[in-house]
Structure formats: C-alpha cells, structure tokens
TORKELUM-120934 format. One line per field, with one value per residue: x, y, z of N, C-alpha, C in turn; residue in one letter. Coordinates in nm, 3 decimals, decimal comma. Layout:
! TORKELUM-120934
n_c1 <- X:...
n_c2 <- Y:...
n_c3 <- Z:...
ca_c1 <- X:...
ca_c2 <- Y:...
ca_c3 <- Z:...
c_c1 <- X:...
c_c2 <- Y:...
c_c3 <- Z:...
res <- a:...
END
This chain:
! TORKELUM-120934
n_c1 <- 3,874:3,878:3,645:3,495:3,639:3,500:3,220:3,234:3,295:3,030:2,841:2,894:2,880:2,620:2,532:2,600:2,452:2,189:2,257:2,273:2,027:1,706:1,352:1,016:0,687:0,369:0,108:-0,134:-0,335:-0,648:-0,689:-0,506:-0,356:-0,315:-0,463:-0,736:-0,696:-0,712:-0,965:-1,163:-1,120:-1,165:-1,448:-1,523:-1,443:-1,631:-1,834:-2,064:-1,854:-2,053:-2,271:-2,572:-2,679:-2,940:-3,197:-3,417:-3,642:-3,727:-3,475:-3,381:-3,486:-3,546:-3,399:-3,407:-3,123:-2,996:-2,796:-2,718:-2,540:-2,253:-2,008:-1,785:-1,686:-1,959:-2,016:-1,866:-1,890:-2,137:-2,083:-1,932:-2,128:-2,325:-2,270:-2,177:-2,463:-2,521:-2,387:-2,558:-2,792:-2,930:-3,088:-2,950:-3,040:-3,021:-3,268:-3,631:-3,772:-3,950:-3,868:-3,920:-3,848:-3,635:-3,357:-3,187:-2,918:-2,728:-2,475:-2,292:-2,010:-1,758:-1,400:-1,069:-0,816:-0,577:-0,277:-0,003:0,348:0,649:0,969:1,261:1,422:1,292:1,210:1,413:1,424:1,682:1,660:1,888:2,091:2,059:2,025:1,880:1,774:1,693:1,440:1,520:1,454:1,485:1,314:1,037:0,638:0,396:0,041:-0,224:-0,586:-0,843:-1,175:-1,548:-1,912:-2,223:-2,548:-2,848:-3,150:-3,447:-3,700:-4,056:-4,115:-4,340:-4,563:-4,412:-4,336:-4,186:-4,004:-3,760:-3,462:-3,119:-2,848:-2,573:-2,307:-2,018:-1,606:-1,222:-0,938:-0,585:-0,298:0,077:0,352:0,697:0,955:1,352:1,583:1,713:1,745:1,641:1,379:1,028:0,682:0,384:0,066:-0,264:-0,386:-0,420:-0,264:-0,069:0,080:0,438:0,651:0,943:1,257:1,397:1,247:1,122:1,057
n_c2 <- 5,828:5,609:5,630:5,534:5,251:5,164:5,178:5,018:4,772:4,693:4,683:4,446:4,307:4,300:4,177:3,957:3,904:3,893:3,691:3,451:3,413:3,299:3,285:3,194:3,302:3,258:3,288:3,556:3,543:3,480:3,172:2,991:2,677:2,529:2,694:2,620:2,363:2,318:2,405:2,300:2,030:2,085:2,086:1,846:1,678:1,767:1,653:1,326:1,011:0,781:0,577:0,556:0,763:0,950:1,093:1,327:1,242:0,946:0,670:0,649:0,826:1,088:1,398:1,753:1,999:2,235:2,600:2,770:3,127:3,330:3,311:3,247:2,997:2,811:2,654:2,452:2,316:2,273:2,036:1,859:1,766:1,668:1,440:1,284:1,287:1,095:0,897:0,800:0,672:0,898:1,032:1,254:1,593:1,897:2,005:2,017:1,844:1,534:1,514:1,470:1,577:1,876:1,998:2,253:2,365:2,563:2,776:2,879:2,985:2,981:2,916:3,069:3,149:3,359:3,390:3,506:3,508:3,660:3,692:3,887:4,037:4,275:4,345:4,602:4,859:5,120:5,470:5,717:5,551:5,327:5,052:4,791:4,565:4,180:4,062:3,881:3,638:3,482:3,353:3,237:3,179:3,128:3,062:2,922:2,882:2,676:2,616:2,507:2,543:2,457:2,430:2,207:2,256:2,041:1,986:1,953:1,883:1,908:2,090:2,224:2,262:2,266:2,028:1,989:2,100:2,032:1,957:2,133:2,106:2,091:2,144:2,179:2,227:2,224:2,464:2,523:2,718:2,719:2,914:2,947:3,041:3,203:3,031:2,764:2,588:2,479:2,260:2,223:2,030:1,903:1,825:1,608:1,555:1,787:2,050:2,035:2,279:2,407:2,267:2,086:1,963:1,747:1,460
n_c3 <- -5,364:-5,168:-5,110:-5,369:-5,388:-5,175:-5,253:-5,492:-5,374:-5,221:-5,443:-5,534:-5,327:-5,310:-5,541:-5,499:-5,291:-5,411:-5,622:-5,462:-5,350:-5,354:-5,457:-5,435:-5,542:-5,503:-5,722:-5,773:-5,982:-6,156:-6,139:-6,085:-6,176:-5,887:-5,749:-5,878:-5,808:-5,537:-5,484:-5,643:-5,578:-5,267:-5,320:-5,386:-5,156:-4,999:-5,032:-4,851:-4,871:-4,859:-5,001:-4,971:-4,869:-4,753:-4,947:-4,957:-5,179:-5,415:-5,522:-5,839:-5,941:-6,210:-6,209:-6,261:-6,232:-6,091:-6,050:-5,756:-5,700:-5,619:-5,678:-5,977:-6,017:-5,985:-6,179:-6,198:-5,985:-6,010:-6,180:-6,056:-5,830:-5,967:-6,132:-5,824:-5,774:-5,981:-5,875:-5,652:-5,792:-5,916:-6,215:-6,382:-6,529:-6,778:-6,866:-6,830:-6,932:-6,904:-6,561:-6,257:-6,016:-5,874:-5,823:-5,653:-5,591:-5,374:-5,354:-5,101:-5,040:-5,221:-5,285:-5,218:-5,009:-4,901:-4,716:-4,533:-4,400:-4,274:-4,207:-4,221:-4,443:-4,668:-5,013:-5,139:-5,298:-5,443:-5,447:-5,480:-5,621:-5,839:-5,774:-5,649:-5,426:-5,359:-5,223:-4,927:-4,735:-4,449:-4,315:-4,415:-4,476:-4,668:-4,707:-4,834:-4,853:-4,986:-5,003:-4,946:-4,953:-4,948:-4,980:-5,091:-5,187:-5,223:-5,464:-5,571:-5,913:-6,092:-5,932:-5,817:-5,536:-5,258:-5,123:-4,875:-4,741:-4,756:-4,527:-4,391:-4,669:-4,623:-4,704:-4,708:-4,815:-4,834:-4,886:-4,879:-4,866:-4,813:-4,737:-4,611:-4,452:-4,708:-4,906:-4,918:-4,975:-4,947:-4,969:-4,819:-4,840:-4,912:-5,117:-5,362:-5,639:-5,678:-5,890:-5,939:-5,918:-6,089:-6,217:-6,075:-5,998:-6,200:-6,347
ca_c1 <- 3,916:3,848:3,471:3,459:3,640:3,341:3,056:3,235:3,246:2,882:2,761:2,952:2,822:2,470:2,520:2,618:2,354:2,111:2,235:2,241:1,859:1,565:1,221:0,883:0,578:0,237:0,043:-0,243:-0,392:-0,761:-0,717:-0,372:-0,386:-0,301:-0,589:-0,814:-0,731:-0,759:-1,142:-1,266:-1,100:-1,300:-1,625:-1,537:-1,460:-1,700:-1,931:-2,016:-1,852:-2,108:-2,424:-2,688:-2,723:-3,072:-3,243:-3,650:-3,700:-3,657:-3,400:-3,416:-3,568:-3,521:-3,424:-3,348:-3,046:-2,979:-2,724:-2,686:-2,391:-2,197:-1,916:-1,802:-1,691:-2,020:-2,110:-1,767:-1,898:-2,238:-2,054:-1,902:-2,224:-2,386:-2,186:-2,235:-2,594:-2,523:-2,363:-2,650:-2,873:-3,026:-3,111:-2,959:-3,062:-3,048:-3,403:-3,700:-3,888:-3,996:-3,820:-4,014:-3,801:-3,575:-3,286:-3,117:-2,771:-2,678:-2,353:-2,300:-1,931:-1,625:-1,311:-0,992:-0,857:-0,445:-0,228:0,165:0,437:0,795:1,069:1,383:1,448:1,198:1,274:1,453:1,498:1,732:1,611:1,945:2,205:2,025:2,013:1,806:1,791:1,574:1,383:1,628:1,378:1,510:1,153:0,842:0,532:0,243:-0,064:-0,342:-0,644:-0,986:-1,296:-1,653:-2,035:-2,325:-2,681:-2,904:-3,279:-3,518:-3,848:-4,108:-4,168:-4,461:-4,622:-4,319:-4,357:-4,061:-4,006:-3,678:-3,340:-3,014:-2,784:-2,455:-2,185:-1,842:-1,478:-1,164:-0,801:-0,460:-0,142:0,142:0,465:0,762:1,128:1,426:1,774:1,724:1,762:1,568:1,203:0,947:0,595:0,307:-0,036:-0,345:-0,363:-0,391:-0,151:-0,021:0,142:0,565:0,757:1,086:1,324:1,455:1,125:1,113:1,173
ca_c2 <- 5,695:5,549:5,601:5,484:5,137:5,094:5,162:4,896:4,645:4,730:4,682:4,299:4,220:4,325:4,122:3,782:3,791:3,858:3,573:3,323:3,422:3,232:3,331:3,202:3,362:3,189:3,403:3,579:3,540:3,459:3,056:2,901:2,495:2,519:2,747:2,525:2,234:2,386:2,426:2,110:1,878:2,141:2,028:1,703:1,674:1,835:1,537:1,155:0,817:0,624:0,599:0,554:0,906:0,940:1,228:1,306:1,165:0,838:0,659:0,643:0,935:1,209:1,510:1,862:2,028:2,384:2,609:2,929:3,158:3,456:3,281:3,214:2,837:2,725:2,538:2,291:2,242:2,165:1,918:1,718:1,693:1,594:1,308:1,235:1,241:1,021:0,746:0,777:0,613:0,951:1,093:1,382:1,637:2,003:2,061:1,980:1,699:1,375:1,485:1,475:1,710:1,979:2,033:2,389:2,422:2,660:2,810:2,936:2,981:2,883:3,006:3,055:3,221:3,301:3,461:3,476:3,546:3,692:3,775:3,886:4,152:4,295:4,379:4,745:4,957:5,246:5,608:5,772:5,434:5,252:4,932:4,728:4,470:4,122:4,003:3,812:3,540:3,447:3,246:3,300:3,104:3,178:2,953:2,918:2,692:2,632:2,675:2,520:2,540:2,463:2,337:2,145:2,258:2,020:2,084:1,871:1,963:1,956:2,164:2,389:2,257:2,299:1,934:1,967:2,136:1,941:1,980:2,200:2,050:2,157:2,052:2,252:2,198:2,380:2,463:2,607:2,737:2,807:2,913:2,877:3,090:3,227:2,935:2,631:2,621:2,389:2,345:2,134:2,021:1,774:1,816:1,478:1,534:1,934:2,079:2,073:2,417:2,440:2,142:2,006:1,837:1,693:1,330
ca_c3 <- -5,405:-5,090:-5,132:-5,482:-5,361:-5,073:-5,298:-5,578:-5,257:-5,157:-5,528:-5,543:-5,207:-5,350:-5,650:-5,481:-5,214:-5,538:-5,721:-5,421:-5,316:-5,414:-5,396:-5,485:-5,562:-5,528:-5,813:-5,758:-6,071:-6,083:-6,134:-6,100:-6,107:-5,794:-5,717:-5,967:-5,747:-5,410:-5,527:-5,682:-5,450:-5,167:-5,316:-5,348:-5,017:-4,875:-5,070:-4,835:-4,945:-4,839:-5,175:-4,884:-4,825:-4,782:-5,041:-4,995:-5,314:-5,455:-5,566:-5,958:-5,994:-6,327:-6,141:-6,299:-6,106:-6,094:-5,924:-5,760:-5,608:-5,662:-5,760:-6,121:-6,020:-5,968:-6,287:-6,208:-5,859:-6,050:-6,281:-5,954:-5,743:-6,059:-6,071:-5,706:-5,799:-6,064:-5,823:-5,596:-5,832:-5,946:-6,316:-6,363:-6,643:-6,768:-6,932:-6,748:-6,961:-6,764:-6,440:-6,143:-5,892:-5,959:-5,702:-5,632:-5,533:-5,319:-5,319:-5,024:-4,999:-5,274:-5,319:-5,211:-4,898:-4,870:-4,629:-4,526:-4,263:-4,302:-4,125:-4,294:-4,564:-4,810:-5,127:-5,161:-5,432:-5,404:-5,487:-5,554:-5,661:-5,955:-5,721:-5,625:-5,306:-5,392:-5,102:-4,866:-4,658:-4,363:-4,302:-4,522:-4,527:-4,811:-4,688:-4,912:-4,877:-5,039:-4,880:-5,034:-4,865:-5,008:-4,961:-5,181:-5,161:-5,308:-5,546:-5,662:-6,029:-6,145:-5,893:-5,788:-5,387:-5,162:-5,027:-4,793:-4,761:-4,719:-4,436:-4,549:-4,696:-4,606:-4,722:-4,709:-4,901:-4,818:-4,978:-4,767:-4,945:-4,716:-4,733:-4,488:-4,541:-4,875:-5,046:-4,890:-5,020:-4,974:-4,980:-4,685:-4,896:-4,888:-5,269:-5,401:-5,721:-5,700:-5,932:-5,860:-5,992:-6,117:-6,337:-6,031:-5,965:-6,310:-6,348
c_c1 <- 3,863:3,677:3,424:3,491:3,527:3,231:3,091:3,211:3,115:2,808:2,807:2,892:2,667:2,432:2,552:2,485:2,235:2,131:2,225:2,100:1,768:1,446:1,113:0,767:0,452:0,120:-0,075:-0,342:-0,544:-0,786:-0,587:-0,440:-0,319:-0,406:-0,701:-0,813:-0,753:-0,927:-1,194:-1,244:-1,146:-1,427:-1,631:-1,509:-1,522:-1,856:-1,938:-1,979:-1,934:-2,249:-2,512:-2,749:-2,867:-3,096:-3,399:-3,695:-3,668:-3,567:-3,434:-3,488:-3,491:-3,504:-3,354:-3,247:-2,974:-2,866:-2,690:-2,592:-2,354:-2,087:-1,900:-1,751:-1,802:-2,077:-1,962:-1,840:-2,098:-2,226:-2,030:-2,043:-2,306:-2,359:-2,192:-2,351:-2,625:-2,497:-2,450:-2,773:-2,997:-2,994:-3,101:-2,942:-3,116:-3,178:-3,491:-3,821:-3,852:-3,915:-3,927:-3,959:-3,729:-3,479:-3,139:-3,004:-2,749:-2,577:-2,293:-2,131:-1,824:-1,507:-1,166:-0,926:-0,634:-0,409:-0,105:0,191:0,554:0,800:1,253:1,383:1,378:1,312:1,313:1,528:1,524:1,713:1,701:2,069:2,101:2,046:1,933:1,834:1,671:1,510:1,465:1,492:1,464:1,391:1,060:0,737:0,419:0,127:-0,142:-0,492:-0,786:-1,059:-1,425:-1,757:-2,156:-2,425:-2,783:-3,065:-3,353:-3,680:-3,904:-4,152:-4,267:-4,590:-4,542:-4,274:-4,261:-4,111:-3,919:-3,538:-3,221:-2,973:-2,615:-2,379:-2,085:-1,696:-1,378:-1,045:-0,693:-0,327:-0,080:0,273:0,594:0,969:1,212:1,551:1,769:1,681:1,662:1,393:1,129:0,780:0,547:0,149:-0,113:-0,390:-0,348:-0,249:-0,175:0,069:0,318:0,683:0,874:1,131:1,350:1,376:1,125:1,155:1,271
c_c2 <- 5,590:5,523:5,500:5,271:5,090:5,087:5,029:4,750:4,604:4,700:4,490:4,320:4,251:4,211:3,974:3,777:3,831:3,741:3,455:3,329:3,376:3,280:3,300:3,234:3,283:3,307:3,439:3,617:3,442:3,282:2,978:2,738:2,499:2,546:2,684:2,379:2,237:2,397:2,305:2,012:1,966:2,074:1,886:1,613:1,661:1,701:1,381:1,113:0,763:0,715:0,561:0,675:0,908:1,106:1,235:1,310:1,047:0,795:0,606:0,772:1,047:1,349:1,664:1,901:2,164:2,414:2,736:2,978:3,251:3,401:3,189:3,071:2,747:2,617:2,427:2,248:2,169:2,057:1,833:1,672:1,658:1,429:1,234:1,228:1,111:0,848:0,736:0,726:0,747:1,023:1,191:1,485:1,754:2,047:2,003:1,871:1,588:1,417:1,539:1,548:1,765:2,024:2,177:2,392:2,527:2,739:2,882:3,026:2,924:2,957:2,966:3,138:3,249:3,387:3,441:3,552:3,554:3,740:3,762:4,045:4,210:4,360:4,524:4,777:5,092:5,344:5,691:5,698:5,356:5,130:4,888:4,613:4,351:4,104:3,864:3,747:3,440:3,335:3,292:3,173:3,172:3,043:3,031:2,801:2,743:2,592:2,567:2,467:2,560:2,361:2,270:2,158:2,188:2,033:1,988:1,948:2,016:2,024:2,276:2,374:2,204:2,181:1,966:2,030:1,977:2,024:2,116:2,103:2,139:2,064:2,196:2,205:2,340:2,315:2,609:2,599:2,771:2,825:2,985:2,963:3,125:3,139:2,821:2,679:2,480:2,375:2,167:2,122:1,937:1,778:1,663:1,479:1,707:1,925:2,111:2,171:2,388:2,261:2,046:1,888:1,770:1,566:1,357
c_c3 <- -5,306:-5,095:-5,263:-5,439:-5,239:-5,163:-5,456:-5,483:-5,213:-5,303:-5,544:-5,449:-5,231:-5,442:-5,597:-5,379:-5,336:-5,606:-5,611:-5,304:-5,427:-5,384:-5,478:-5,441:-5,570:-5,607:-5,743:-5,847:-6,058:-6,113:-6,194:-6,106:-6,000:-5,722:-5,711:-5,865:-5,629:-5,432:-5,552:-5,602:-5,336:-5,158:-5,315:-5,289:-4,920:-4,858:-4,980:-4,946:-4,948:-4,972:-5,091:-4,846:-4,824:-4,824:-4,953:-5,145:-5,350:-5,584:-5,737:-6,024:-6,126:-6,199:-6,221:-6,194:-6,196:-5,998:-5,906:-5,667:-5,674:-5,720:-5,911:-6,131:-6,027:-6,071:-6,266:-6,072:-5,940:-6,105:-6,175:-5,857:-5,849:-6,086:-5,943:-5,704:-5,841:-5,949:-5,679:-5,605:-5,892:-6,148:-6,343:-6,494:-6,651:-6,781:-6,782:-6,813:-6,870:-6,645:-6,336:-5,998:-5,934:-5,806:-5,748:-5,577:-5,509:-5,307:-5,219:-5,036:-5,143:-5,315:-5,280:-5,094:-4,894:-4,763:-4,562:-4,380:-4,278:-4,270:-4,244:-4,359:-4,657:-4,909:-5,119:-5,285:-5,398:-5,500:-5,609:-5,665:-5,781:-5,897:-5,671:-5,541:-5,358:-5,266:-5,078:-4,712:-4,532:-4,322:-4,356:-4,505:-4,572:-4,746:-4,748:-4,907:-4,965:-4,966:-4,993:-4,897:-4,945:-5,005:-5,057:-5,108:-5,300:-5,343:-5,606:-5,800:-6,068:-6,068:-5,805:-5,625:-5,288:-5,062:-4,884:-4,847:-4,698:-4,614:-4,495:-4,610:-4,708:-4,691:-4,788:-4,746:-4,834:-4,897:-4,927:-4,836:-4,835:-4,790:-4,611:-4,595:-4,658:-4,957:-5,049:-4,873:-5,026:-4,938:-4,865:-4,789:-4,865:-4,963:-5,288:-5,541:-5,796:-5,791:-5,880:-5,970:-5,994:-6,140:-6,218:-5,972:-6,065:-6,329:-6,522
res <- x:x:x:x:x:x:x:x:x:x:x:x:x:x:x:x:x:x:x:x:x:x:x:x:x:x:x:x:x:x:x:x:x:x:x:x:x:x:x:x:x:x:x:x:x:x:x:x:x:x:x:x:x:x:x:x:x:x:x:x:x:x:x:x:x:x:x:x:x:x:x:x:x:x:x:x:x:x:x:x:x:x:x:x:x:x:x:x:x:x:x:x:x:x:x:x:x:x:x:x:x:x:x:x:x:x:x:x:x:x:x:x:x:x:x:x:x:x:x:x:x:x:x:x:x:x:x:x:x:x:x:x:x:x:x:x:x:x:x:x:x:x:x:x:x:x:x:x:x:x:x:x:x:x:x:x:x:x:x:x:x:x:x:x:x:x:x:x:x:x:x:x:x:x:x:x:x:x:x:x:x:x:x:x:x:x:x:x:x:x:x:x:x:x:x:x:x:x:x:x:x:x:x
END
C-alpha cells in the first residue's frame, strides 16, 4: 500500500512539472523562414551601399550573369546580386544576345550553421513505468546564424577573356533562442522582421 501511494505521488509530481514546462524547438528542417531569412539577408549584407563600386567594365553595360556553388540557394542569391547589379547602372540578362561581358558568381560558402548549450534535465523516458520525463531547461541556448561568400569573376564575351576577379564578399546573420527556468523563453536576432512563434506574440 505504502508503495502504491509513492509511485501515485511520483506520477502527479511527473505530471505537474510536465504541464508547467515549456520548450522550444528550432526545426531542422531544410528551410524554415527563419532559416530562409538567415540566408538572404547574409547575401544582402554581405553586398556595399555605396553604387560607386567600381566593376572592370563599364557602367551601362549588357552583362550576362551566371552562378555557381554546391548549394541549392544559389539562384535566390543570383536574384539579389542581380538587383544590386541592376542599381549599379548595369544590364542584367539571362541569354547572351547583345551583352558584352558575362559575370560568374561564385558561391563560395551559403548556408546555415547552428549550435546549443544546456544545463538542466533531458528528456527521459522510462523503460519499465510507461512514463515519460519532458525536458526540464534550467538554461538552454539554440544559436543559429547564416553564413554567405562569394566572388564575382568577370568575362568579356565575345572572345571568352578573363578580365578580373572581385574581392570576396562576406555577410553573416544570427538567431539565438534561449530559455530560463522552464518556462521563460526568449529569443537575441539581427533579423530585420523574424518570424514571432506562439499567440502570445500576436497582435
């Protein structure tokens, strides 16, 4: 009898710190908007403000623009430096009629990079009791950031002849998740407009 009343005490005291634990998950699915924006705001970062940039070609010019990389982002990072082409005064276009250079994007580098830290409780599930423990966070932090690197080699067209490489371009994004006591969760970013989980963000 005496046993049976400890292990009903021990299944209630299981069941309240389960219901007053919180815990979020930063997915690792292959392109959260969180992920998605950790990346594009990378590259377009990593891009000057100033429209003086000096190219080795001139300004006005038709230029084909290509792009290569292992990763399967690279045709959005071609869509934004296309655009930064664009407000540099250059012509920018898939085929290769009337253009007079032809610039290669590099991809050196794009992605996503995460990595955490907890102290507290992991999750336990019991063998011979049909119970289960959630993960009890005493302190957690999930950091995640975005990474992008990539060079721009340019090509005169119509004879194929390797004018000049660019310099790299860098630019890096983070998103840092943390929780405090079970319950208190919050997150550290340089995300211009992140996504915010759960109703209580909701206007």
């Amino acid at each position: 009898m005496k046993k049976m009343v400890t292990m009903l005490c021990l299944s209630a005291l299981i069941g309240l710190l389960s219901s007053c634990s919180t815990t979020q998950k930063i997915t690792n699915s292959s392109r959260t908007a969180t992920e998605q924006l950790l990346i594009s705001e990378a590259v377009m970062r990593s891009l000057p403000k100033q429209v003086d940039l000096p190219l080795p070609i001139p300004r006005g010019a038709i230029v084909k623009l290509d792009v290569t990389g292992m990763t399967t982002d690279k045709d959005m990072a071609r869509a934004i430096i296309a655009g930064w082409l664009g407000l540099l005064g250059y012509a920018v276009q898939d085929g290769p009629e009337n253009a007079t250079h032809r610039i290669n994007i590099v991809v050196d580098s794009l992605g996503t990079e995460m990595g955490s830290t907890f102290f507290g409780i992991p999750p336990i599930r019991a063998s011979l009791i049909p119970i289960s423990l959630p993960e009890l966070a005493l302190f957690k932090a999930e950091h995640q950031s975005g990474y992008a690197k990539f060079h721009l080699d340019v090509f005169e067209m119509s004879s194929g002849r390797f004018i000049a490489s660019s310099s790299s371009f860098l630019g890096d994004t983070f998103y840092n998740a943390y929780t405090l006591l079970f319950l208190i969760s919050f997150n550290k970013t340089d995300l211009t407009s992140p996504p915010r989980i759960g109703a209580f963000f909701k206007p």
